[in-house]
N, CA, C and O of each residue as an XYZ file, in Angstrom:
868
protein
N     110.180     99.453     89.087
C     109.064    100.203     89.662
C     107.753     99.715     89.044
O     107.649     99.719     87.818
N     106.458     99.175     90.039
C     105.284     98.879     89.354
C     105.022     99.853     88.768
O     105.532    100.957     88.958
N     103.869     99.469     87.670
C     103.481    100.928     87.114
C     102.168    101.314     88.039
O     101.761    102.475     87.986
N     101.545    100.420     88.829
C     100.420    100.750     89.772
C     101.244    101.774     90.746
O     100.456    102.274     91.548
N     102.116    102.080     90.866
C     102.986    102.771     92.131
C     101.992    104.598     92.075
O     101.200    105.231     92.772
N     102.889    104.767     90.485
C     102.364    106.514     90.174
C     100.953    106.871     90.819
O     100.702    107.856     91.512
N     100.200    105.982     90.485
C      98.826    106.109     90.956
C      98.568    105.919     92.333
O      97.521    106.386     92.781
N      99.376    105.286     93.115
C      99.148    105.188     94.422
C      99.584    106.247     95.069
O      98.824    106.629     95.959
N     100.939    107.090     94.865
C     101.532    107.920     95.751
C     100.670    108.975     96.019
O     100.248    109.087     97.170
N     100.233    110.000     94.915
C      99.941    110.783     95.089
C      98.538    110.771     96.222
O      98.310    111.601     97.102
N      98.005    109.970     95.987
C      96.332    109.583     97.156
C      97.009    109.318     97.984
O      96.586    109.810     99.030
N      98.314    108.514     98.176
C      98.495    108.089     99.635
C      99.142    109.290    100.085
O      99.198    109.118    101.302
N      99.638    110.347     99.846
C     100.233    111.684     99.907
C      98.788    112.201    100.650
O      98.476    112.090    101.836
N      98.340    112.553     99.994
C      96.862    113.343    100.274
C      96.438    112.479    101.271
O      95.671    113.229    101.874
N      96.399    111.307    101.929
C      95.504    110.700    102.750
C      96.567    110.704    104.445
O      96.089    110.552    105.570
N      98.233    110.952    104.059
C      99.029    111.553    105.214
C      98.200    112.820    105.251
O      97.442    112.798    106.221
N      98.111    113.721    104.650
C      98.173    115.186    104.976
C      96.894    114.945    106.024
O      97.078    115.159    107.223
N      95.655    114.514    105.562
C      94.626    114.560    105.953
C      95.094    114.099    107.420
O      95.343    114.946    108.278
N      95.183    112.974    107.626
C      95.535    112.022    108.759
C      96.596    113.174    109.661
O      96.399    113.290    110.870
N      97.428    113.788    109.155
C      98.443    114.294    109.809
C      97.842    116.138    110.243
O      98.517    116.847    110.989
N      96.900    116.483    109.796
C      95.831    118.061    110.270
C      95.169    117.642    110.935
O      94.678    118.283    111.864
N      94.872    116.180    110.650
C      93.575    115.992    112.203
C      93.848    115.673    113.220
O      93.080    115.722    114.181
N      95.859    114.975    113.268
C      96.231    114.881    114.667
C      96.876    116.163    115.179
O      96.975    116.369    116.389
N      97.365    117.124    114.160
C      97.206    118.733    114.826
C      96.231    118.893    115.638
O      96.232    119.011    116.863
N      95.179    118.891    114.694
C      93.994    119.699    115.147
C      93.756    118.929    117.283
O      93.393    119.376    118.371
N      94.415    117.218    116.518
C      93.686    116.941    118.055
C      94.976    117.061    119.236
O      94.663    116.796    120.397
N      96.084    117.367    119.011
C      96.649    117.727    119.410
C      97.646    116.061    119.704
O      98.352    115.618    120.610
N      97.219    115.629    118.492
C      98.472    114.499    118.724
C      99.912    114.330    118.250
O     100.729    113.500    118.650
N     100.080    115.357    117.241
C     101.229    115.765    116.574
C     101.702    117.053    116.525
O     100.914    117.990    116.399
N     103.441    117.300    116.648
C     103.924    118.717    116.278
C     103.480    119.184    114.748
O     103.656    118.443    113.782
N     102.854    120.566    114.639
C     102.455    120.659    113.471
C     103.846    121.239    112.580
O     103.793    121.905    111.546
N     104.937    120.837    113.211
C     106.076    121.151    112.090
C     106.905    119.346    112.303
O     107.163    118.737    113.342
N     107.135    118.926    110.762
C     107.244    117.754    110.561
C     108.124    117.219    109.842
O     108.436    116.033    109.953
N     108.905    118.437    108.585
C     109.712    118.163    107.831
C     111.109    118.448    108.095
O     112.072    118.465    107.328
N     110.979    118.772    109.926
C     112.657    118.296    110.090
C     112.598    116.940    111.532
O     113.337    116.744    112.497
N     111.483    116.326    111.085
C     111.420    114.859    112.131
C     112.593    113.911    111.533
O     112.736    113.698    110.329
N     113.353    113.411    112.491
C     114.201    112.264    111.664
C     113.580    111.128    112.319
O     112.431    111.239    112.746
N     114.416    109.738    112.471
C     114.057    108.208    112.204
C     112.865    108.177    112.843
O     111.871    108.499    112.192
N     112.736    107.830    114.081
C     111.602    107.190    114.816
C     110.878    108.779    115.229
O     109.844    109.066    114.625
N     111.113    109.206    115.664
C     110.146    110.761    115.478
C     109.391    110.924    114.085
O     108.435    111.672    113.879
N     109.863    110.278    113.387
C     108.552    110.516    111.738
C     108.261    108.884    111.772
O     107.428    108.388    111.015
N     108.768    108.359    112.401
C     107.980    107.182    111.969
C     106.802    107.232    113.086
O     105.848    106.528    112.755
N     106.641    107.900    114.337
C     105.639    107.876    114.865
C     104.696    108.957    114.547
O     103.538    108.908    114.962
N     105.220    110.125    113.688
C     104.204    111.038    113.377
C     103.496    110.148    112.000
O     102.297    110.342    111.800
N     104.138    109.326    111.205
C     103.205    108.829    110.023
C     102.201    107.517    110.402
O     101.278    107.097    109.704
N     102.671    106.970    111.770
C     101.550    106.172    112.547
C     100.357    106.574    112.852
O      99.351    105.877    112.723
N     100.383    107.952    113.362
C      99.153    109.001    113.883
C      98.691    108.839    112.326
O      97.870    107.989    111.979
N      99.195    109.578    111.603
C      98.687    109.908    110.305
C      97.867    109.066    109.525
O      96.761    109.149    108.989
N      98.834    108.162    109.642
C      98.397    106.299    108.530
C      97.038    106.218    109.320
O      95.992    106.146    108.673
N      97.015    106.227    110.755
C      95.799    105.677    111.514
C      94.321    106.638    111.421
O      93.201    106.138    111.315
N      94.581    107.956    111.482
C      93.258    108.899    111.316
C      93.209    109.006    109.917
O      92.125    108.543    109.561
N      93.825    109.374    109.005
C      93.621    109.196    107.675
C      92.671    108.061    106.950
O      91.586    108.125    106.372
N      93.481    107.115    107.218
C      92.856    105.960    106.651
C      91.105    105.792    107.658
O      90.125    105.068    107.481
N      91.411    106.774    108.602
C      90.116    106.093    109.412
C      88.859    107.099    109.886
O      87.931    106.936    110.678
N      89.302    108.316    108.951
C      88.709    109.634    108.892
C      87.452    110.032    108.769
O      86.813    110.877    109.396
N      86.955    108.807    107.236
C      85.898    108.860    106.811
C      84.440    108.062    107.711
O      83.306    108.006    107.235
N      84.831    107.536    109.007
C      84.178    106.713    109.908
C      84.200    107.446    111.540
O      83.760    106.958    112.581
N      84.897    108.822    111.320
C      85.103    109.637    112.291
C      83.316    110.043    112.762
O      82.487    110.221    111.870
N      82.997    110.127    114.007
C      81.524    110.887    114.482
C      80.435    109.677    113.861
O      79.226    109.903    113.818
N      80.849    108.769    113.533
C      79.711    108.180    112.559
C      78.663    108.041    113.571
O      77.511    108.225    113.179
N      78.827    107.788    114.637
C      77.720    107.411    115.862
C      76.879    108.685    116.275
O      75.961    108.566    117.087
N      77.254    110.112    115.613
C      76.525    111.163    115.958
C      76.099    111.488    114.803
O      75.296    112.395    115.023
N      76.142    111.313    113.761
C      75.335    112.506    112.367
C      75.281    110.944    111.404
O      76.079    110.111    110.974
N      73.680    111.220    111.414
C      73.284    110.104    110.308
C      73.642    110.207    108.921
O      73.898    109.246    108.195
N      73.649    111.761    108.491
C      74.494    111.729    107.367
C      75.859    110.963    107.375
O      75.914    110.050    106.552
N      77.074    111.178    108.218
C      78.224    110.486    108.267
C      78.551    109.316    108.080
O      79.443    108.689    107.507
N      76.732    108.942    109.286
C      77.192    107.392    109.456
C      77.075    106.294    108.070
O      77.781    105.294    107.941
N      75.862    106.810    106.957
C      75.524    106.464    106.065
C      77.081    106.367    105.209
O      77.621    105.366    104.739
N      77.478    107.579    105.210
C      79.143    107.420    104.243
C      80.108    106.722    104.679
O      80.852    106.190    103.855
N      80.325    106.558    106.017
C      80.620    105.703    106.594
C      80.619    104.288    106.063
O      81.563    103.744    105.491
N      79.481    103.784    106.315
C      79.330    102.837    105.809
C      79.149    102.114    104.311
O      79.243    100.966    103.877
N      78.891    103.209    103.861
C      79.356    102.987    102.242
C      80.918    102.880    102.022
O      81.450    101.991    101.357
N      81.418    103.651    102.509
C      82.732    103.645    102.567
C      83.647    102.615    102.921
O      84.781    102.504    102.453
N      83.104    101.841    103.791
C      83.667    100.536    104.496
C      82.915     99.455    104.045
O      83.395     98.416    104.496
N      82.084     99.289    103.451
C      81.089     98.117    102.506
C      81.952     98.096    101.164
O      82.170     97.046    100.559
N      82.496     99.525    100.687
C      83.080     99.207     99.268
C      84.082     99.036     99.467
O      84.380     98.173     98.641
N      85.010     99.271    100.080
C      86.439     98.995    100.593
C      87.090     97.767    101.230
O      88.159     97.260    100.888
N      85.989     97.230    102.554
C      86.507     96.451    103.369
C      85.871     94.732    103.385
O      86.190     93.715    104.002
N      84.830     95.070    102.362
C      83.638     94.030    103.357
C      84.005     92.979    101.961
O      83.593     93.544    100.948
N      84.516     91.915    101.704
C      84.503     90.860    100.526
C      83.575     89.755    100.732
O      83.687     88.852    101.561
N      82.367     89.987     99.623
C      81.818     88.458     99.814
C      82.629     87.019     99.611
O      83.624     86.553     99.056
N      81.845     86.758    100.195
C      82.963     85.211    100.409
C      82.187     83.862    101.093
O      82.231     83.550    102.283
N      81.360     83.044     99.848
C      80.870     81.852    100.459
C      81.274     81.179    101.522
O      80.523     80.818    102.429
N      82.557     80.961    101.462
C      82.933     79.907    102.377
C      83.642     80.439    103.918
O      84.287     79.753    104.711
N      83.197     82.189    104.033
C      83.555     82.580    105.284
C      82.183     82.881    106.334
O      81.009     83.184    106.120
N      82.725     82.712    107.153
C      81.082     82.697    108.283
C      80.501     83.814    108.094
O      81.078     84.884    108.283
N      79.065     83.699    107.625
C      78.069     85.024    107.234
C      78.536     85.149    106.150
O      78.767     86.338    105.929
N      78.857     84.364    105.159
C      79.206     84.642    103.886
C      80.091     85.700    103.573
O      80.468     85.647    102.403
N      80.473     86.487    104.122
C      81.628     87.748    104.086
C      82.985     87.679    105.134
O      83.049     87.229    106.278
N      83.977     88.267    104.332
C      85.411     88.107    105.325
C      85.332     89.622    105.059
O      84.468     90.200    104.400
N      86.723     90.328    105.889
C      86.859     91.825    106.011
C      88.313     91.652    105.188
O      89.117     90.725    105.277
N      88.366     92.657    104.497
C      90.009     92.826    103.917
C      90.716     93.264    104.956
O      90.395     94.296    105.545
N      91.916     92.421    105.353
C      92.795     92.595    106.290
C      94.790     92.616    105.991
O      95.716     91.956    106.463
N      94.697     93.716    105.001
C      95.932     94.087    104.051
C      97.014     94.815    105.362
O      96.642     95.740    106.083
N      98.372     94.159    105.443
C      99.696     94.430    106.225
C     100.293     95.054    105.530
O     100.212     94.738    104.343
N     100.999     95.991    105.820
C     101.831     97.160    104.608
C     102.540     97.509    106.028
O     102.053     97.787    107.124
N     104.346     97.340    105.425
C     105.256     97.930    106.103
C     106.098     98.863    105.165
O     106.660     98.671    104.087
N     105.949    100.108    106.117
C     107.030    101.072    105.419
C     108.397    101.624    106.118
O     108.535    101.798    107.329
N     109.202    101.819    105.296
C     109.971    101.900    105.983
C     111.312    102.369    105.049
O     111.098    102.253    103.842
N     112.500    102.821    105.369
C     113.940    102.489    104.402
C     114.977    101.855    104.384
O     115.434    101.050    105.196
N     115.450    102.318    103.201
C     116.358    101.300    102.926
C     117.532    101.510    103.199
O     118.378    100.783    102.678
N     118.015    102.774    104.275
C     119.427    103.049    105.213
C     119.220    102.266    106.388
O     118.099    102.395    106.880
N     119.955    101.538    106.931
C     120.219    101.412    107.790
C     120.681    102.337    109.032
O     121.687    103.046    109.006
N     119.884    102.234    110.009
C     120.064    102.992    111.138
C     118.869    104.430    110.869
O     118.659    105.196    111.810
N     118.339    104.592    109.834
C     116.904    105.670    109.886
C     116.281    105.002    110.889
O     115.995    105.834    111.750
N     115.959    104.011    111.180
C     114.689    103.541    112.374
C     113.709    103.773    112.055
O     112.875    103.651    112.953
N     113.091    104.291    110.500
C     112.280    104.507    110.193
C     110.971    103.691    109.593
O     110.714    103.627    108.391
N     109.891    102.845    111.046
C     109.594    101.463    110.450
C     108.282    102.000    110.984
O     108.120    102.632    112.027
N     107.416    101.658    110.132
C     105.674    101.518    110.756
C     104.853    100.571    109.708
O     104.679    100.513    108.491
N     104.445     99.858    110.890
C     103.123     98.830    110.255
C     101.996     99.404    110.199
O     101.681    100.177    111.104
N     101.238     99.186    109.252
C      99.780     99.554    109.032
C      98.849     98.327    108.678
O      98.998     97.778    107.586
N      98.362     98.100    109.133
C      97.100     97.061    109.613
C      95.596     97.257    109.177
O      95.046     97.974    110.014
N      94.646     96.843    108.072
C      93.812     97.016    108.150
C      93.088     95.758    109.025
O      93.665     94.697    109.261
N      91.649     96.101    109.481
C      90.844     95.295    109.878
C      91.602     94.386    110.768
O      91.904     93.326    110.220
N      91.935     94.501    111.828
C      93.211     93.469    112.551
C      92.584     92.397    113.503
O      92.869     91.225    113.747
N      91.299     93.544    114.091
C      90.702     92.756    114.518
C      88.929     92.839    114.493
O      88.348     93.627    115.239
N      88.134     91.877    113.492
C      86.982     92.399    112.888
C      85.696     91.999    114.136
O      84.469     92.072    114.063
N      86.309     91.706    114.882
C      85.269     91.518    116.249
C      85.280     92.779    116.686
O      84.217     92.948    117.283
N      85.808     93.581    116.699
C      85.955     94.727    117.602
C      85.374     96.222    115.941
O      85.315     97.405    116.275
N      85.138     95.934    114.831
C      84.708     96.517    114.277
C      83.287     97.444    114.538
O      83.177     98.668    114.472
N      82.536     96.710    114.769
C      81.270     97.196    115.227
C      81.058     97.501    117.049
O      81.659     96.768    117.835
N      80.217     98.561    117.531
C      80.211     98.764    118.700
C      78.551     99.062    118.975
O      78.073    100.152    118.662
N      77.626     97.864    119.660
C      76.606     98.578    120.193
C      76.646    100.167    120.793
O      77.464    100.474    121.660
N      75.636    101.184    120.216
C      75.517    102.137    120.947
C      74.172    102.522    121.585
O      73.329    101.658    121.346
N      73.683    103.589    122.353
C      72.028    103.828    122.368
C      71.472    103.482    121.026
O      70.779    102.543    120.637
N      72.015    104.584    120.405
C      71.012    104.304    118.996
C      71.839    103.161    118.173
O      72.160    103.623    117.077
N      72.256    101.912    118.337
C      72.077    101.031    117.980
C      73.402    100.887    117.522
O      74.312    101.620    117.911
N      73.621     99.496    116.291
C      75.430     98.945    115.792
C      75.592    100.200    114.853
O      74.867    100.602    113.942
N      76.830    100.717    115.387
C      77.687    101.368    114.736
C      79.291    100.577    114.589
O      79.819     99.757    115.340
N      79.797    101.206    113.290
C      81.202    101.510    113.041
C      82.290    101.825    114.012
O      82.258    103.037    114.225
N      83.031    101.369    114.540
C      83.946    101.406    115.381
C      85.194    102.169    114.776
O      86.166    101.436    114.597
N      85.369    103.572    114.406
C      86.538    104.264    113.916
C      87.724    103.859    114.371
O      88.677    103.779    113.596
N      87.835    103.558    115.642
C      89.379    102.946    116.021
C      89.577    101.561    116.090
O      90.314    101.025    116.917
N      88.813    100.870    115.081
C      89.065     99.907    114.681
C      89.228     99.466    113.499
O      89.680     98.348    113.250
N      88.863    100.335    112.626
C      89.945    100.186    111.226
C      90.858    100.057    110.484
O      91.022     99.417    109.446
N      91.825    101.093    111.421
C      93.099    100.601    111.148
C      93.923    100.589    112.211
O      93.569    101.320    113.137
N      95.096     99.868    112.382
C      96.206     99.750    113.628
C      97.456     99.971    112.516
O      97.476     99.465    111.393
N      98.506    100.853    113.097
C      99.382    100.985    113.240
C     100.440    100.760    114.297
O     100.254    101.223    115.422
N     101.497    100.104    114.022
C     102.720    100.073    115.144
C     104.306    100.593    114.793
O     104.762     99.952    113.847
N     105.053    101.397    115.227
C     106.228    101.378    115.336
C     107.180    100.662    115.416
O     107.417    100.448    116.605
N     107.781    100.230    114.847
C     109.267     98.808    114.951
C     110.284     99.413    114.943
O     110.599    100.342    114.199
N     111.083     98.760    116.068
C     112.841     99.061    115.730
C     113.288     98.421    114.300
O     112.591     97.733    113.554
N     114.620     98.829    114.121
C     114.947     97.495    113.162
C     114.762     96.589    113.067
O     114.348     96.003    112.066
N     115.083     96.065    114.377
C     115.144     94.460    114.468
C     114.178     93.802    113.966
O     114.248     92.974    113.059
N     112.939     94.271    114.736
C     111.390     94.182    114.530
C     110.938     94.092    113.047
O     110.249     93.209    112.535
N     111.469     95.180    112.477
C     111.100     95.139    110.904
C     111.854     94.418    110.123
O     111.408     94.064    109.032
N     113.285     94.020    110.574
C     113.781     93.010    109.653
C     113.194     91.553    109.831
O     113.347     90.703    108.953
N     112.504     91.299    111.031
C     112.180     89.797    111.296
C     111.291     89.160    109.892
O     111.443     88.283    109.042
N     109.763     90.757    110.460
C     108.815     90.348    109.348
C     108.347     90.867    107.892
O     107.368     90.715    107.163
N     109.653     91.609    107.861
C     109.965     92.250    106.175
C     109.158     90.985    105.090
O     108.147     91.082    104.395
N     110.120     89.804    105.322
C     109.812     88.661    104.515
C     109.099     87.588    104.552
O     109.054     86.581    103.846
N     108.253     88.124    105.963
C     107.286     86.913    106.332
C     105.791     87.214    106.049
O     105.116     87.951    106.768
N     105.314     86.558    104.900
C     104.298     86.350    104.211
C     102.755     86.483    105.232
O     101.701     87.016    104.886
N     103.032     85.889    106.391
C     102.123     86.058    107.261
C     102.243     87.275    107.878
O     101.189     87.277    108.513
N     102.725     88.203    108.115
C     102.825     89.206    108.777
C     102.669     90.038    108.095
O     101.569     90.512    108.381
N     103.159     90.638    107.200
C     103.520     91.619    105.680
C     103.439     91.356    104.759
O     104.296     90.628    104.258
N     102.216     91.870    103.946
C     101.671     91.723    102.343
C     102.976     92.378    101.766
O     104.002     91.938    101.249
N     102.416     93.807    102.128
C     103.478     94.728    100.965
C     104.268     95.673    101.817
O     103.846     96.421    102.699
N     105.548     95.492    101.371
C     106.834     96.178    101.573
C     106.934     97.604    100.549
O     107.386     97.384     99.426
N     106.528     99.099    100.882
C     107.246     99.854    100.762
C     108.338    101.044    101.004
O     108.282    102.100    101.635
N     109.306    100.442    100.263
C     110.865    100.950    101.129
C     111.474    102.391    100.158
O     111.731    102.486     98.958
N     111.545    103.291    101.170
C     111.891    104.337    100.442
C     113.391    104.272    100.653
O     113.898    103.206    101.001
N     114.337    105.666    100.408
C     115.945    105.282     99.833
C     116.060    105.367    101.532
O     116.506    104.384    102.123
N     115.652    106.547    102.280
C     116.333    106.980    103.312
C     114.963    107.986    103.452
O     114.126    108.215    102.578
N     115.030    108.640    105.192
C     114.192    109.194    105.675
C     113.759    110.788    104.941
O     112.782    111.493    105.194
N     114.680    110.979    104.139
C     114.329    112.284    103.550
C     113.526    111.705    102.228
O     112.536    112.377    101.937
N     113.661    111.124    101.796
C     112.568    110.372    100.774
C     111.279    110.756    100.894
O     110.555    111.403    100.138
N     111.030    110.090    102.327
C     109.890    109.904    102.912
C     109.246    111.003    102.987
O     108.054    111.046    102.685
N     110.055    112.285    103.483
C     109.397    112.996    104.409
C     108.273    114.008    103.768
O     107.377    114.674    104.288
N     108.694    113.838    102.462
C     107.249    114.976    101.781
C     106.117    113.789    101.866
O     105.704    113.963    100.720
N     105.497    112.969    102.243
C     104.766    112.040    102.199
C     103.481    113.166    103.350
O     102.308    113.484    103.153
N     104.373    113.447    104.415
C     103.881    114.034    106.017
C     103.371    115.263    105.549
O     102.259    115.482    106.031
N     103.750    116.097    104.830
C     102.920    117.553    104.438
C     103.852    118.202    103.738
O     103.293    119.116    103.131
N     105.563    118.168    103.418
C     106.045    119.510    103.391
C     105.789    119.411    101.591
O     105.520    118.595    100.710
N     106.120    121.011    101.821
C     105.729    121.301    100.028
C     106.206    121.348     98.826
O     105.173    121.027     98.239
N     106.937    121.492     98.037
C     107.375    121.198     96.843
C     108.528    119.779     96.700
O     109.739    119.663     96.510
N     107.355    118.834     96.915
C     108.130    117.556     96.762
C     107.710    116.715     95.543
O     106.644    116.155     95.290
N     109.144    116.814     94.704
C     108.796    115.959     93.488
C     108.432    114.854     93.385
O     109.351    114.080     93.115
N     106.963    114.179     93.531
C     106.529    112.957     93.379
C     106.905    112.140     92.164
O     106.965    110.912     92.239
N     107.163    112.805     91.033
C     107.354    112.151     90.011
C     108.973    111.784     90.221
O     109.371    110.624     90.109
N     109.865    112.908     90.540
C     110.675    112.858     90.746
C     111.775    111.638     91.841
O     112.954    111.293     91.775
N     110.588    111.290     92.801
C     110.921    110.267     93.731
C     110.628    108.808     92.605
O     111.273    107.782     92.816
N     109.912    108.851     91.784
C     109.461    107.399     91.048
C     110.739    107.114     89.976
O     111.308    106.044     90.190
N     111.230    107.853     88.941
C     112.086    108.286     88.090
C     113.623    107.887     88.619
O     114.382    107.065     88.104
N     113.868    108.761     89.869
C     115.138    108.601     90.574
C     114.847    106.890     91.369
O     115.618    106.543     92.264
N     114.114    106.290     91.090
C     113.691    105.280     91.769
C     114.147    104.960     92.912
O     114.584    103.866     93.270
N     114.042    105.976     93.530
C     113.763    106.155     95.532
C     112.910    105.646     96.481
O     112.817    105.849     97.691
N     111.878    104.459     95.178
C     110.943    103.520     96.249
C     111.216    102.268     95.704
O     111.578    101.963     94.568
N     110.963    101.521     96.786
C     110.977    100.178     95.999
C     109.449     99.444     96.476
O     108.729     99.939     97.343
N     109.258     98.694     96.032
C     107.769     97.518     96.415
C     108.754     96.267     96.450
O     109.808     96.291     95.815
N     108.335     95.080     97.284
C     108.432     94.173     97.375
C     106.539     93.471     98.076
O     105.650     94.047     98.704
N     106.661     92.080     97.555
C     105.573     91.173     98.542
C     104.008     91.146     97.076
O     104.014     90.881     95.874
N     103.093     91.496     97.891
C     101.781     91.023     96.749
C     101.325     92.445     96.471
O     100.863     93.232     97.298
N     101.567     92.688     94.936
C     101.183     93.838     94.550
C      99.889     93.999     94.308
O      99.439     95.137     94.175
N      98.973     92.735     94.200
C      97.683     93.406     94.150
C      97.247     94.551     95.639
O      96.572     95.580     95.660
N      97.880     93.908     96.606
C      97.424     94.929     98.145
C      98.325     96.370     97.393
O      97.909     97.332     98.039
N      99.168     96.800     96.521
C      99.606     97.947     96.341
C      97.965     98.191     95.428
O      97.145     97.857     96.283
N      97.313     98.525     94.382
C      96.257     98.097     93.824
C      94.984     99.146     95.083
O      94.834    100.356     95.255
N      94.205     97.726     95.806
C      93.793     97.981     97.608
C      94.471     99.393     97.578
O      94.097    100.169     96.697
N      95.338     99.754     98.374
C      95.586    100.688     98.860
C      95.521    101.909     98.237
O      95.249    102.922     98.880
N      95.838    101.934     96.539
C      95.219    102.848     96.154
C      94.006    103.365     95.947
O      93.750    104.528     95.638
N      93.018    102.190     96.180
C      91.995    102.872     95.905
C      91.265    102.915     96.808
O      90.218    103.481     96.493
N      91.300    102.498     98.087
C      91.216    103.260     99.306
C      91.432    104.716     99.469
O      90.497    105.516     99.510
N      92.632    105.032     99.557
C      93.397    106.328     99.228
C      92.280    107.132     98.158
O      91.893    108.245     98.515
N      91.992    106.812     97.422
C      91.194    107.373     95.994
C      90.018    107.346     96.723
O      89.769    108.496     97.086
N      88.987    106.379     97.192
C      87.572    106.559     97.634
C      87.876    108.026     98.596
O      87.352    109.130     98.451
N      88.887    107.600     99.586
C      88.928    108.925    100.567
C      88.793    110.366     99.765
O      87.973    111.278     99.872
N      89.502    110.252     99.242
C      89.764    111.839     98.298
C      88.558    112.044     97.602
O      88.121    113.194     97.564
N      87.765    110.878     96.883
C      86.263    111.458     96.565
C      85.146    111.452     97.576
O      84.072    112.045     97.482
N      85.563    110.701     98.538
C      84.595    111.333     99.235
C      84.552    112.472     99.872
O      83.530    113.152     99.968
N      85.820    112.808    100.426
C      85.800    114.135    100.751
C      85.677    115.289     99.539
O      85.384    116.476     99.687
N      85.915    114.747     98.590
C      85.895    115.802     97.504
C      87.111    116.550     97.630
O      87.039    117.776     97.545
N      88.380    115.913     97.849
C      89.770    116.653     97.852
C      90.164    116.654     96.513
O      90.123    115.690     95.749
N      90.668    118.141     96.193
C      91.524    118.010     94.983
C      92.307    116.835     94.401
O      92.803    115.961     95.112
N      92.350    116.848     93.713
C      93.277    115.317     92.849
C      94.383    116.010     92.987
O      94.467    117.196     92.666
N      95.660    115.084     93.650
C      97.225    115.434     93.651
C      97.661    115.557     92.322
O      97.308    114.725     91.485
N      98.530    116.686     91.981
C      99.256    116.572     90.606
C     100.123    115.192     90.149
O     100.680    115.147     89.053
């Protein structure tokens, strides 16, 4: 087990919940979740992975306050200087597949940052804005799908594989789930480039201070 892991779960915990009340709220998810099995939770943590991670860029085109955090938010996170990329800057574009390690859960989703950075920005009246549904992409995979590009370097940075779908499932909201307890019993595994485990936490972490969410135990 990395030791960067402890520090990641708990923000990435808090950044489902978030992601997973706002597709309640919009009516994209059942708001009961902790008896979803394989591909039924792997498409409720797609919704989730996708508004979560993409929360803080929500309305940015209507409230100048927003749009300002917004964009702080995605300047410290996404934007890497980089001499030798056109305009001197590239976008961080980190692949993370999750998924387990039973066979037959079906439990597979890609998460995609920046997938496609042309489509980031959107002329509006009042001028270039932030494109919220272009931050992050998520997709659903059968097995098959996820065994192809588990190990392919071009497709998938980082692999995290929990034991089986009940692992997973306090990730989505339900409540007294031993986080420490999942690290210990070593019920996750990492595979691929751990600095993107690193990235993702502190993504996860900017979100939670910017919203000013409690820190997970």
């Amino acid at each position: 087990m990395h030791a960067g892991f402890p520090c990641l779960l708990p923000n990435l915990q808090k950044t489902l919940q978030l992601g997973a009340n706002a597709a309640i709220d919009a009516g994209e998810l059942p708001a009961v979740l902790d008896k979803a099995q394989g591909r039924l939770l792997a498409s409720g943590m797609a919704v989730a992975l996708r508004l979560g991670f993409g929360y803080l860029l929500r309305d940015c085109q209507l409230d100048a306050a927003q749009a300002a955090k917004a964009n702080a938010f995605f300047e410290e996170n996404f934007i890497i200087i980089d001499p030798l990329a056109p305009g001197g800057q590239r976008y961080y574009q980190g692949k993370f597949l999750i998924r387990t390690s039973r066979r037959g859960d079906d439990m597979n989703v890609l998460l995609k940052f920046c997938p496609n950075p042309d489509a980031l920005y959107i002329d509006t009246p009042f001028g270039r804005a932030l494109n919220s549904l272009a931050l992050v992409a998520t997709e659903v995979l059968d097995e098959n799908q996820a065994d192809r590009i588990e190990h392919d370097p071009s497709k998938v940075d980082l692999v995290v594989k929990f034991k089986d779908v009940q692992s997973i499932i306090g990730l989505l909201g339900r409540g007294g789930v031993d986080i420490v307890g999942l690290l210990l019993e070593n019920l996750v595994q990492l595979t691929g480039h751990v600095g993107h485990l690193f990235k993702l936490g502190a993504i996860a972490t900017d979100i939670q201070l910017s919203l000013d969410i409690p820190k997970a135990a």
